[in-house]
N, CA, C and O atoms as CSV, one atom per row, in Angstrom:
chain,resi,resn,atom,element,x,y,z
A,1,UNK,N,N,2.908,6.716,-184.656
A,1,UNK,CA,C,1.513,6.375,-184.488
A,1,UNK,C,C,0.893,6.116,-185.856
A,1,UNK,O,O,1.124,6.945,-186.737
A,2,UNK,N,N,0.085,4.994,-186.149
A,2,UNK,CA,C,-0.635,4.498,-186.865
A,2,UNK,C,C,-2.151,5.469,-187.032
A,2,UNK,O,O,-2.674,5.875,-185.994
A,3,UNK,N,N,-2.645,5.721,-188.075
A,3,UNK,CA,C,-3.914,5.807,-188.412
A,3,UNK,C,C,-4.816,5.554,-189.801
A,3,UNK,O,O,-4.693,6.082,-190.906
A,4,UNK,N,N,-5.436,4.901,-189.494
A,4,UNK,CA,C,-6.078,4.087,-190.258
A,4,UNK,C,C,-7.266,4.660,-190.713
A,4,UNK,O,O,-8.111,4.872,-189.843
A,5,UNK,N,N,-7.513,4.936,-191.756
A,5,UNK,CA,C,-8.767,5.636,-192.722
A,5,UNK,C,C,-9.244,4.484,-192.839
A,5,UNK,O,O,-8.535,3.527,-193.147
A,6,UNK,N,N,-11.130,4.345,-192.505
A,6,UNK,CA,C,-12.015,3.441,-192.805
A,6,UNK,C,C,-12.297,4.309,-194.612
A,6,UNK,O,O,-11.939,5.383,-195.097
A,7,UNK,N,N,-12.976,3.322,-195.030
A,7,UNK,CA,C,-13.875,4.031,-196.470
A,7,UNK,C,C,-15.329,3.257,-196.294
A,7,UNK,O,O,-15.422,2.030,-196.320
A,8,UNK,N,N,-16.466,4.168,-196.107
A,8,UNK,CA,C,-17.398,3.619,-195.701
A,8,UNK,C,C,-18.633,3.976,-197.064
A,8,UNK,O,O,-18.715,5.103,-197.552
A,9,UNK,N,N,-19.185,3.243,-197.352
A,9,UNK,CA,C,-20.335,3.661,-197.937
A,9,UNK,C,C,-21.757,3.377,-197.280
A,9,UNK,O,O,-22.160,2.298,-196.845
A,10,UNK,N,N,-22.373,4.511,-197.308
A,10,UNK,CA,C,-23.756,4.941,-196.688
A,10,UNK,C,C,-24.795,5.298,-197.817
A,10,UNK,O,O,-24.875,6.337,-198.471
A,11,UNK,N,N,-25.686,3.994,-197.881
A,11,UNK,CA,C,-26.436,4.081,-198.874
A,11,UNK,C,C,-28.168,4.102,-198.436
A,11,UNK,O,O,-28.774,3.246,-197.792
A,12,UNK,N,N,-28.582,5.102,-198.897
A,12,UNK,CA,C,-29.631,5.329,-198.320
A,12,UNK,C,C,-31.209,5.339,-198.927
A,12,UNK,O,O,-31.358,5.786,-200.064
A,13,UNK,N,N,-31.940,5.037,-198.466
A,13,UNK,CA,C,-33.408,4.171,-199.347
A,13,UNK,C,C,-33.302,5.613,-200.293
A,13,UNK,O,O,-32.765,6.717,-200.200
A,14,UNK,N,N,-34.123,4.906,-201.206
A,14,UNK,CA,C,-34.350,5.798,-202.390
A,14,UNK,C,C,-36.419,6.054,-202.184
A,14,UNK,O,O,-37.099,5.095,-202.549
A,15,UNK,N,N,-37.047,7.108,-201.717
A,15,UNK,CA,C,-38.244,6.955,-202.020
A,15,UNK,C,C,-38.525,7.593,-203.338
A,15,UNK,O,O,-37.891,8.402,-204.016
A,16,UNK,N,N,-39.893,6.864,-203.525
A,16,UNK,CA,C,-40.689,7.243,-204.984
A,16,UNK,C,C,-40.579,8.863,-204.928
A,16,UNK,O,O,-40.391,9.373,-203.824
A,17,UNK,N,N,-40.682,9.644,-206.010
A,17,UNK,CA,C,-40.808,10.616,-206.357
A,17,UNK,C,C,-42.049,11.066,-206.748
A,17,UNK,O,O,-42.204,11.789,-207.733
A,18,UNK,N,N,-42.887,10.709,-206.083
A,18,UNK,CA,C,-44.569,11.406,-206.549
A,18,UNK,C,C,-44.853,12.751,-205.507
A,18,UNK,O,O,-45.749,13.561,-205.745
A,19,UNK,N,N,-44.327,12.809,-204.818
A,19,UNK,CA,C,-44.431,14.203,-204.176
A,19,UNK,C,C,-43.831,14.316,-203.327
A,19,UNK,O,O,-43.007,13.479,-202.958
A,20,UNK,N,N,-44.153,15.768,-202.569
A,20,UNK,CA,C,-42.985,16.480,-201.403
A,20,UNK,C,C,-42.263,15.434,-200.151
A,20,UNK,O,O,-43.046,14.676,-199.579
A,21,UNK,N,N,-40.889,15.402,-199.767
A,21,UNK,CA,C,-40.563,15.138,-198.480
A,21,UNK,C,C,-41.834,15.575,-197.699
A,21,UNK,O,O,-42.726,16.351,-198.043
A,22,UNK,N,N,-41.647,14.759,-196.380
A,22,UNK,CA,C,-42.199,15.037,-194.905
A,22,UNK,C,C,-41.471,14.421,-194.238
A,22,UNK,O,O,-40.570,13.627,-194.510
A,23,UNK,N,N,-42.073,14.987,-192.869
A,23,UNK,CA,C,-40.857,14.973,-191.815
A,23,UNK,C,C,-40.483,13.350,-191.488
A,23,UNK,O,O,-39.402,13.120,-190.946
A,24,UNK,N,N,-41.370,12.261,-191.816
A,24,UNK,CA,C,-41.165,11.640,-191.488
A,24,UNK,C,C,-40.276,10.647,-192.397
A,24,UNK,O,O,-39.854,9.508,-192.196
A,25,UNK,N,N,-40.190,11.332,-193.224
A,25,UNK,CA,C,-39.104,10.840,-194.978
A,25,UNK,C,C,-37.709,11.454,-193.958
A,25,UNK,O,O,-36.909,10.649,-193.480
A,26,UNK,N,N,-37.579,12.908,-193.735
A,26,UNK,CA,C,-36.657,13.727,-193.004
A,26,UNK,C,C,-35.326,12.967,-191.759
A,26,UNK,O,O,-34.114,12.904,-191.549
A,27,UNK,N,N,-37.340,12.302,-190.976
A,27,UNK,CA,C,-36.407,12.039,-189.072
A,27,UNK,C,C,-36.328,10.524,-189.491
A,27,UNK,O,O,-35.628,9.998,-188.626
A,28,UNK,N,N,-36.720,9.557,-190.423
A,28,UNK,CA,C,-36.663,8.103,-190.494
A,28,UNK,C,C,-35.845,7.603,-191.484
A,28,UNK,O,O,-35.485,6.426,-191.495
A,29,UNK,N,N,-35.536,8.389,-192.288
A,29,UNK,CA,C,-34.961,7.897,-193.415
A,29,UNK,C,C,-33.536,8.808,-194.033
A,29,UNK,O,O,-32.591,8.240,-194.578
A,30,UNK,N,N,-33.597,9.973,-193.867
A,30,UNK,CA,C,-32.523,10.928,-194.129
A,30,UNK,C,C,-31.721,11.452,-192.839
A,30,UNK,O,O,-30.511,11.660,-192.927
A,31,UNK,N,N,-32.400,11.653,-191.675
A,31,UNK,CA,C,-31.236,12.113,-190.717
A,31,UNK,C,C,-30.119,10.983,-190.155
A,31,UNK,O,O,-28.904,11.074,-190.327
A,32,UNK,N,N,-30.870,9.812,-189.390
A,32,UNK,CA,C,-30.591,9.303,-189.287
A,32,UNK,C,C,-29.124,8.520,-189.888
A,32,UNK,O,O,-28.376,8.331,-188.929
A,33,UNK,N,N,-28.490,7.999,-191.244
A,33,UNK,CA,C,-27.483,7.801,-192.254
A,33,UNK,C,C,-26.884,9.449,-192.514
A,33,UNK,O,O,-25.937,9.562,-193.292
A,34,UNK,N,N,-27.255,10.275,-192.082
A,34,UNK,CA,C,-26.685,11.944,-192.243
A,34,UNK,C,C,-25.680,11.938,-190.716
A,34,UNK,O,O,-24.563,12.453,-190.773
A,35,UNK,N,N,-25.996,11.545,-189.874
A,35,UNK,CA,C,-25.458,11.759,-188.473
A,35,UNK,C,C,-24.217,10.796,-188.409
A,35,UNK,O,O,-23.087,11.098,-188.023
A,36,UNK,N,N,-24.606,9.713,-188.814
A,36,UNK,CA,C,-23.580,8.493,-188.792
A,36,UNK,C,C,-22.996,9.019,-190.082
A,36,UNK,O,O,-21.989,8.312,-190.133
A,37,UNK,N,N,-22.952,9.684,-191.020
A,37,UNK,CA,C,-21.779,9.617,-191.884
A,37,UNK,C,C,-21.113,11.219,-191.729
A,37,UNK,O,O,-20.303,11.635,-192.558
A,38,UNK,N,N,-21.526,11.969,-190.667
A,38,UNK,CA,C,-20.863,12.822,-190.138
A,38,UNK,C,C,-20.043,12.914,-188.781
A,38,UNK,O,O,-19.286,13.770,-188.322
A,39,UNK,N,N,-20.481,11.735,-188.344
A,39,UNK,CA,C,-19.637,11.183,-186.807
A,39,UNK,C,C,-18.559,11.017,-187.902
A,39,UNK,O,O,-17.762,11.929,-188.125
A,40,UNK,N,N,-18.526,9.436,-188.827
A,40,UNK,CA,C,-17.178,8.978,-189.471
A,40,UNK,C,C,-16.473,10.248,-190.358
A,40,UNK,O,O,-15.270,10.200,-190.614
A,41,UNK,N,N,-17.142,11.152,-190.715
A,41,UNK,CA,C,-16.012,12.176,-191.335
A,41,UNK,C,C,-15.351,12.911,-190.141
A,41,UNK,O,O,-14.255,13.466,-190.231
A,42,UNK,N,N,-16.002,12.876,-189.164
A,42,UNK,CA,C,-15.223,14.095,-187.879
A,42,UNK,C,C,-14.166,13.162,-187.714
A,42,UNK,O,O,-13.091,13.659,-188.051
A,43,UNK,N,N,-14.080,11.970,-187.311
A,43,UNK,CA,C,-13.128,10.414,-186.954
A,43,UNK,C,C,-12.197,10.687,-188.071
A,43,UNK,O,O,-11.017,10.472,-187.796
A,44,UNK,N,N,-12.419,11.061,-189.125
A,44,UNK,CA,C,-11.182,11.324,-190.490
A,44,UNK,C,C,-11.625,9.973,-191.365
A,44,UNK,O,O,-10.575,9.482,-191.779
A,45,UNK,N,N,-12.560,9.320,-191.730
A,45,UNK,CA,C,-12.905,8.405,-192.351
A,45,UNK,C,C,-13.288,9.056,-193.411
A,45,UNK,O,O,-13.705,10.211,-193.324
A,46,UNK,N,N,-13.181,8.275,-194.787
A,46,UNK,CA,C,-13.760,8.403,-195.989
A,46,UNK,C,C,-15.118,7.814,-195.973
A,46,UNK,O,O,-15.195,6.590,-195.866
A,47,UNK,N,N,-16.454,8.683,-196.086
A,47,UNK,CA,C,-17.508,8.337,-196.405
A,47,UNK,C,C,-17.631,9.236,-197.721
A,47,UNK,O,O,-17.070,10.252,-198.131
A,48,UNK,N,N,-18.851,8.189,-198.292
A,48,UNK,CA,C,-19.397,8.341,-199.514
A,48,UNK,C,C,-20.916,8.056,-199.096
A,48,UNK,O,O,-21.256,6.916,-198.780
A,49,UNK,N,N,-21.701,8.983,-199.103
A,49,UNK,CA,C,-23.430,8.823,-198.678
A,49,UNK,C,C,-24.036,9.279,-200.320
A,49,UNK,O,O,-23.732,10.292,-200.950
A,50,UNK,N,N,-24.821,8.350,-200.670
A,50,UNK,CA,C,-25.213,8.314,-201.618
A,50,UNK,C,C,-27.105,8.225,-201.436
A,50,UNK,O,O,-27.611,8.084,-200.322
A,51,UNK,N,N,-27.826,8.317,-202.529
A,51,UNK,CA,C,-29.524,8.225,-202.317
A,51,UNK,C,C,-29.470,9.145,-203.717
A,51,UNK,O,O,-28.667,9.813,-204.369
A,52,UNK,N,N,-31.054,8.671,-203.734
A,52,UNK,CA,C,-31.648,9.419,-204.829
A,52,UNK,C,C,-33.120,9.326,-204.903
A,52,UNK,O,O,-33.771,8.882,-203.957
A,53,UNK,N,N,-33.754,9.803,-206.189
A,53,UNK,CA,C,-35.338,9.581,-206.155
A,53,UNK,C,C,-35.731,8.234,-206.889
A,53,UNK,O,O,-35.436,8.275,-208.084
A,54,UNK,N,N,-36.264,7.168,-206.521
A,54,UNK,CA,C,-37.250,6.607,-207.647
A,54,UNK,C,C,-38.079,7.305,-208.230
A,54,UNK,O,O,-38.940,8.100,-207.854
A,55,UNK,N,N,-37.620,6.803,-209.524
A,55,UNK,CA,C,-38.529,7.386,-210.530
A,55,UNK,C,C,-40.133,6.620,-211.147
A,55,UNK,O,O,-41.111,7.130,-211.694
A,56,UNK,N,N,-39.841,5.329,-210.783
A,56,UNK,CA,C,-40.456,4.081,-211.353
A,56,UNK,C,C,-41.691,3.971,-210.335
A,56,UNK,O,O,-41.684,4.873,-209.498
A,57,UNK,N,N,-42.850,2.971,-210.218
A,57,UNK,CA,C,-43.616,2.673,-209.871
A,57,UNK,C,C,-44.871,3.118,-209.565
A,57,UNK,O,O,-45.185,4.296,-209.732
A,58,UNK,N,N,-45.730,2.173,-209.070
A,58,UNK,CA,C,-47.172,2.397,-209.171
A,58,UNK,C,C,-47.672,3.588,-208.372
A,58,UNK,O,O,-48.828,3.941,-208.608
A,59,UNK,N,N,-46.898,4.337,-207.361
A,59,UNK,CA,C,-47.204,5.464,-206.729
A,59,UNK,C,C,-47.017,6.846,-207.874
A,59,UNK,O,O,-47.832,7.765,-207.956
A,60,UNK,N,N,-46.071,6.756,-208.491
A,60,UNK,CA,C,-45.647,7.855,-209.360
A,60,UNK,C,C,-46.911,7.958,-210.804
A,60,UNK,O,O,-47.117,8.979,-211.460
A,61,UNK,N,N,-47.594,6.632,-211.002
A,61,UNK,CA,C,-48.367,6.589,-212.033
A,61,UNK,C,C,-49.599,7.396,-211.637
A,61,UNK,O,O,-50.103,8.378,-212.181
A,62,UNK,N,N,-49.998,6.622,-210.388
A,62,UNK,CA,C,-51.557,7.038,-209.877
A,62,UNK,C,C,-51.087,8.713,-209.685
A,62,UNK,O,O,-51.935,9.419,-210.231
A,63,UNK,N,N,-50.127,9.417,-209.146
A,63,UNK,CA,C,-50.322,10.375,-208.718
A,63,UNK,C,C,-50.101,11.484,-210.636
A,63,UNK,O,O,-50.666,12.484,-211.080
A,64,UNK,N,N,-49.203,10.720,-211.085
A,64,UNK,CA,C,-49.622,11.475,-213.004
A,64,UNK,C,C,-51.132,11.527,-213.261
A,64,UNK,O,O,-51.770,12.579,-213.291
A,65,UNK,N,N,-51.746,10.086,-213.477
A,65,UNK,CA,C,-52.503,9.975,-213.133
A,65,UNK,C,C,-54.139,11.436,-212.900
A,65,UNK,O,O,-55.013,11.954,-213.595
A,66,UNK,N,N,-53.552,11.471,-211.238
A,66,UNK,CA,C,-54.587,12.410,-210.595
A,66,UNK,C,C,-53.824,13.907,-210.705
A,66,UNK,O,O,-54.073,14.680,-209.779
A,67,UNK,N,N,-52.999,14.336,-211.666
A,67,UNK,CA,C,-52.290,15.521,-211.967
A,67,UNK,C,C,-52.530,16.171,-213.393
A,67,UNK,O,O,-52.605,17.331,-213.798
A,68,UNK,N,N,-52.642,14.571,-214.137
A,68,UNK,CA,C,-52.652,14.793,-215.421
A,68,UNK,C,C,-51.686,15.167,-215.969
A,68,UNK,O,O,-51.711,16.028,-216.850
A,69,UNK,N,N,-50.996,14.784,-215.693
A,69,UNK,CA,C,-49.033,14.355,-216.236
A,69,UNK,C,C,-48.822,13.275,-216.886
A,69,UNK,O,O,-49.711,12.447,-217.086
A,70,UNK,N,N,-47.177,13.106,-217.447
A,70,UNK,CA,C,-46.669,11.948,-217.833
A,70,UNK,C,C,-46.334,11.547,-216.061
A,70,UNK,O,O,-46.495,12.386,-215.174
A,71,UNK,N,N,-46.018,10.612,-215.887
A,71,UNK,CA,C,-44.980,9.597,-215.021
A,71,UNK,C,C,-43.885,10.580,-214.850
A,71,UNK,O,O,-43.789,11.471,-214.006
A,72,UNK,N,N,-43.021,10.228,-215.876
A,72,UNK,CA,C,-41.727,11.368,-215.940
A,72,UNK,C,C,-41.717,12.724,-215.456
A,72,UNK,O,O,-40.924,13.199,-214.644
A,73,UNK,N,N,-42.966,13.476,-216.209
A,73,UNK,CA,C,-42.981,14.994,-215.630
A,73,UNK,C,C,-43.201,15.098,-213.961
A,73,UNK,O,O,-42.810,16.048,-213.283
A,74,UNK,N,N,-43.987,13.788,-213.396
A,74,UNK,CA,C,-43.952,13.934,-211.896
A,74,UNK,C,C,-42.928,13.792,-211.280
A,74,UNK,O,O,-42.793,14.528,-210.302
A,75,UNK,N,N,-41.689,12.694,-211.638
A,75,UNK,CA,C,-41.177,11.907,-211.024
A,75,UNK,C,C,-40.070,13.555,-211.275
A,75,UNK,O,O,-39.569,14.154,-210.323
A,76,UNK,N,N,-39.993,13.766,-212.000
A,76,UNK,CA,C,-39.302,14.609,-212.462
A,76,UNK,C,C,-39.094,16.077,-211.383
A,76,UNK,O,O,-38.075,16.519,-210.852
A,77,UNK,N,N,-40.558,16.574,-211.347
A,77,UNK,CA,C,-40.676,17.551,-210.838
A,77,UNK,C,C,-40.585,17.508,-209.159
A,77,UNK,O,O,-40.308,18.499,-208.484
A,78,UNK,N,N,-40.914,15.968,-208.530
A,78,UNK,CA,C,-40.992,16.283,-207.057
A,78,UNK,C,C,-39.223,15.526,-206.970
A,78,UNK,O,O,-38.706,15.429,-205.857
A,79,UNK,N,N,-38.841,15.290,-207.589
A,79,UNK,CA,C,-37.351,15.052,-207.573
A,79,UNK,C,C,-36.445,16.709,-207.610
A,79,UNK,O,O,-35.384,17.084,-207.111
A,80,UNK,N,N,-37.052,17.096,-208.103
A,80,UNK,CA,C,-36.604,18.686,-208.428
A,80,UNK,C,C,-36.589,19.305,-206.390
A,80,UNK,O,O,-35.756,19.749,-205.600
A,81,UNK,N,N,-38.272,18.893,-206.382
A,81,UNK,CA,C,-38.673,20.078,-204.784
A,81,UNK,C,C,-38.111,19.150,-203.698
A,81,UNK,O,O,-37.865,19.638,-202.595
A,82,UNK,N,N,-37.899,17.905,-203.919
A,82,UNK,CA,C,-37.646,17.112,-202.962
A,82,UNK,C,C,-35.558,17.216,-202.756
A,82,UNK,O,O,-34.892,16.943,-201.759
A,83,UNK,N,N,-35.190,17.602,-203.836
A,83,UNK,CA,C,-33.521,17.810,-203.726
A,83,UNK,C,C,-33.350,19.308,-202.948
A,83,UNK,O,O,-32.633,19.643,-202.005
A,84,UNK,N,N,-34.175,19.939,-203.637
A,84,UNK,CA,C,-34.096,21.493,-202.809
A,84,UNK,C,C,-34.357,21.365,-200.916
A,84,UNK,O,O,-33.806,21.969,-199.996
A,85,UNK,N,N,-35.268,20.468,-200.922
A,85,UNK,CA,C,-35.623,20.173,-199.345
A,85,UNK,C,C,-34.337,19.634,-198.745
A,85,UNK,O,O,-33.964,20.310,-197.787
A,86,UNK,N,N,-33.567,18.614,-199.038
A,86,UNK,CA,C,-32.651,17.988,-198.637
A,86,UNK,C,C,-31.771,18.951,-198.486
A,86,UNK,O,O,-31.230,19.123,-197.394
A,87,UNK,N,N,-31.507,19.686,-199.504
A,87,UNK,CA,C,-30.224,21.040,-199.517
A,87,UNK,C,C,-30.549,21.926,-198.441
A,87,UNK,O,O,-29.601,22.317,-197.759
A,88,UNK,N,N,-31.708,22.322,-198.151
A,88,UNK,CA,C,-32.478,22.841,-197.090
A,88,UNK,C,C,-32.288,22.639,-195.523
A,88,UNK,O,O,-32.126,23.417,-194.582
A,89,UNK,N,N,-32.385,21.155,-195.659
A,89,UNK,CA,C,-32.027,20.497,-194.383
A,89,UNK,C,C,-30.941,20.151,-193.612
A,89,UNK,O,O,-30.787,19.754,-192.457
A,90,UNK,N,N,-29.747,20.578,-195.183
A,90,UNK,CA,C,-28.604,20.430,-194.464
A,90,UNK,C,C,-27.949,18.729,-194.644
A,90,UNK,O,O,-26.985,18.208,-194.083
A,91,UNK,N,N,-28.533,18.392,-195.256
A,91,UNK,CA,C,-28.534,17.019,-195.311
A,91,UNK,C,C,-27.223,16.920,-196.017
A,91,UNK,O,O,-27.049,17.545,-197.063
A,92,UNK,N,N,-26.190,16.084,-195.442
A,92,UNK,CA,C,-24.911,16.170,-196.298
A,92,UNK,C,C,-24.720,14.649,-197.553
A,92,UNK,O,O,-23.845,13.807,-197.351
A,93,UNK,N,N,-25.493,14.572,-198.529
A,93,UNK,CA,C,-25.254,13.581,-199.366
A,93,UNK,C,C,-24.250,14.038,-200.014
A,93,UNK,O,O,-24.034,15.249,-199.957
A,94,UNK,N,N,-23.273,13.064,-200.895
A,94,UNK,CA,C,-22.097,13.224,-201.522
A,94,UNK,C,C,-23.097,13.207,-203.204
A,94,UNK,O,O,-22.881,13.988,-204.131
A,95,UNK,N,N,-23.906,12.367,-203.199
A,95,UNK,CA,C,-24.309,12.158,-204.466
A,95,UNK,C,C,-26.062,12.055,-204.230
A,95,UNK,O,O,-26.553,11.326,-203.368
A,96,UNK,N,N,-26.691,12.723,-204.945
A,96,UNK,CA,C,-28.510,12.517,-204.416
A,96,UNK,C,C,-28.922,12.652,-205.763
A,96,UNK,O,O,-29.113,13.744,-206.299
A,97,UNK,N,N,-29.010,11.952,-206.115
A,97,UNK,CA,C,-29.532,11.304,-208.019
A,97,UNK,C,C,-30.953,10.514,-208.234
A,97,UNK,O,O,-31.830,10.294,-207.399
A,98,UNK,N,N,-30.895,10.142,-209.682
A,98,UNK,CA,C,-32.219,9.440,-209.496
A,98,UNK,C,C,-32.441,8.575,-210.620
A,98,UNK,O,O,-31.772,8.927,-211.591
A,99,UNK,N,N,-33.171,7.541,-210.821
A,99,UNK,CA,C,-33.062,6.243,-211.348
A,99,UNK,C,C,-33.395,6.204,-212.725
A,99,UNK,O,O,-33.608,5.164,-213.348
A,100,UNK,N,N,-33.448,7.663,-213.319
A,100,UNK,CA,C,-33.528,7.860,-214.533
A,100,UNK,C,C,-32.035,8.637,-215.453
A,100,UNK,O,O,-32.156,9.249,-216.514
A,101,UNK,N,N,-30.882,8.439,-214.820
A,101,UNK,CA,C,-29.166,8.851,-214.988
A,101,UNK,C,C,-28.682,7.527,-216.332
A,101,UNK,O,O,-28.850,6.308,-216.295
A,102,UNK,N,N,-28.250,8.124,-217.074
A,102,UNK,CA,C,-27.352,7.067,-217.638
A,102,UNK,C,C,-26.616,6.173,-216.421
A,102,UNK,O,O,-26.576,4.946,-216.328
A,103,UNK,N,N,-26.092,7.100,-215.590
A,103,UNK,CA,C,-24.865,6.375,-214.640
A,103,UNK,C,C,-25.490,5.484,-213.617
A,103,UNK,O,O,-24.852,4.736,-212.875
A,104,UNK,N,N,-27.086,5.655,-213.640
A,104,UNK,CA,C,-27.833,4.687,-212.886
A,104,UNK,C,C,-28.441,3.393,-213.642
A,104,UNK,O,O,-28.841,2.328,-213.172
A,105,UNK,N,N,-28.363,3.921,-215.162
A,105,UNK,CA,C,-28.345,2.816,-215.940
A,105,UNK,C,C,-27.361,1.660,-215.859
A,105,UNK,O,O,-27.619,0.564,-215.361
A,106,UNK,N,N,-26.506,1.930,-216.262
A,106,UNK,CA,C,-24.894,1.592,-216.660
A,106,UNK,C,C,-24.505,0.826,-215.193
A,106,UNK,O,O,-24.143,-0.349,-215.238
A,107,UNK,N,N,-24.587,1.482,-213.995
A,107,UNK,CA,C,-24.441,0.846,-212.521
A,107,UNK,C,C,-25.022,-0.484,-212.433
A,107,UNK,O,O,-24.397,-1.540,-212.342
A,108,UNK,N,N,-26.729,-0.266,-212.484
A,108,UNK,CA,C,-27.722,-1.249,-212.245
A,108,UNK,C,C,-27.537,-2.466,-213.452
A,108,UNK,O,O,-28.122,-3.538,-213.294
A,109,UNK,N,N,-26.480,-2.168,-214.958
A,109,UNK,CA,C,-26.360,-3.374,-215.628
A,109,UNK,C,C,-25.231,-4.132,-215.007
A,109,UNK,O,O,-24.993,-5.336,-214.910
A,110,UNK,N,N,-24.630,-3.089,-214.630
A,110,UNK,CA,C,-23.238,-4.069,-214.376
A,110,UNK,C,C,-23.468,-4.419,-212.807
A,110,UNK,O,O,-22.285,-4.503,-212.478
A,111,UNK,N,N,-24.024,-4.617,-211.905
A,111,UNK,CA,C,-24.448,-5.397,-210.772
A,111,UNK,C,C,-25.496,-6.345,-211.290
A,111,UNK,O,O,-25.791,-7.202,-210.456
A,112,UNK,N,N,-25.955,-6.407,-212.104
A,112,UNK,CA,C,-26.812,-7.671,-212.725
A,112,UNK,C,C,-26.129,-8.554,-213.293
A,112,UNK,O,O,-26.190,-9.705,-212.862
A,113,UNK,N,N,-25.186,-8.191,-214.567
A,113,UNK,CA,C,-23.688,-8.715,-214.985
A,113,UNK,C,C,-23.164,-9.579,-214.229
A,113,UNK,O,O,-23.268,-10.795,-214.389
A,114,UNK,N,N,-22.496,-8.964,-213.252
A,114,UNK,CA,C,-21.339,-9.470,-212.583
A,114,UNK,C,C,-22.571,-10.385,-211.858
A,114,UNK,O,O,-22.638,-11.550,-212.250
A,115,UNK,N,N,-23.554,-9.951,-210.828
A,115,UNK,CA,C,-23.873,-11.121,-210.227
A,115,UNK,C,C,-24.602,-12.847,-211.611
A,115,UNK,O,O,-24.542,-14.073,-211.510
A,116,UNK,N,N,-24.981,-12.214,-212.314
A,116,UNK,CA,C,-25.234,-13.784,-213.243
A,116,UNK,C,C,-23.847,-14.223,-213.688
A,116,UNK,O,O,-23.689,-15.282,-214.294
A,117,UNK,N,N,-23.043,-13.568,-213.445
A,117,UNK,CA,C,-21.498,-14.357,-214.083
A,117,UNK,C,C,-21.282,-15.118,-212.886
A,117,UNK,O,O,-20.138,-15.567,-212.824
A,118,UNK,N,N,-22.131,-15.443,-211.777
A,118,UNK,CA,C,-21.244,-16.054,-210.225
A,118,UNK,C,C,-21.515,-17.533,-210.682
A,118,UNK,O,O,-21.124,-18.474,-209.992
């Protein structure tokens, strides 16, 4: 008998980091890619579920902003309460990072790279 390992990658929105999960970050955006990449591991498939925080944009400013923070120290800190929530939930990511990583640097050049070399 034959069996065949899929390798799947499950990549999942990245929201801004200006403050706490809610449930609706939870039931729309995180369970959902959590269920399907735990069906394919029970099946014996290789998944890789990946996500992280944005760090960047105009939500993360206004809310420094109305905190009286840098950008960074926000993006920073609800990236902090927002990973603890996920760990919380049970949420099985392989990798839950955020757009301020060397390795998210280094990723995002070389998919820019390779696609202007087409």
């Amino acid at each position: 008998m034959c069996v065949f390992v899929k390798h799947i990658l499950v990549c999942v929105a990245w929201p801004y980091a200006n403050g706490p999960l809610h449930l609706g970050h939870m039931a729309g955006c995180y369970l959902p890619p959590d269920i399907f990449a735990r069906y394919h591991r029970l099946k014996g498939n290789k998944v890789l579920m990946v996500s992280g925080s944005d760090m960047h944009g105009t939500p993360i400013t206004v809310t420094a902003q109305q905190e009286g923070k840098t950008p960074e120290e926000v993006a920073m800190h609800y990236h902090g309460i927002n990973s603890k929530s996920i760990e919380d939930m049970g949420i099985s990511f392989d990798l839950f990072s955020h757009t301020h990583t060397e390795e998210h640097f280094e990723s995002a050049r070389w998919i820019l790279d390779t696609l202007r070399a087409l």
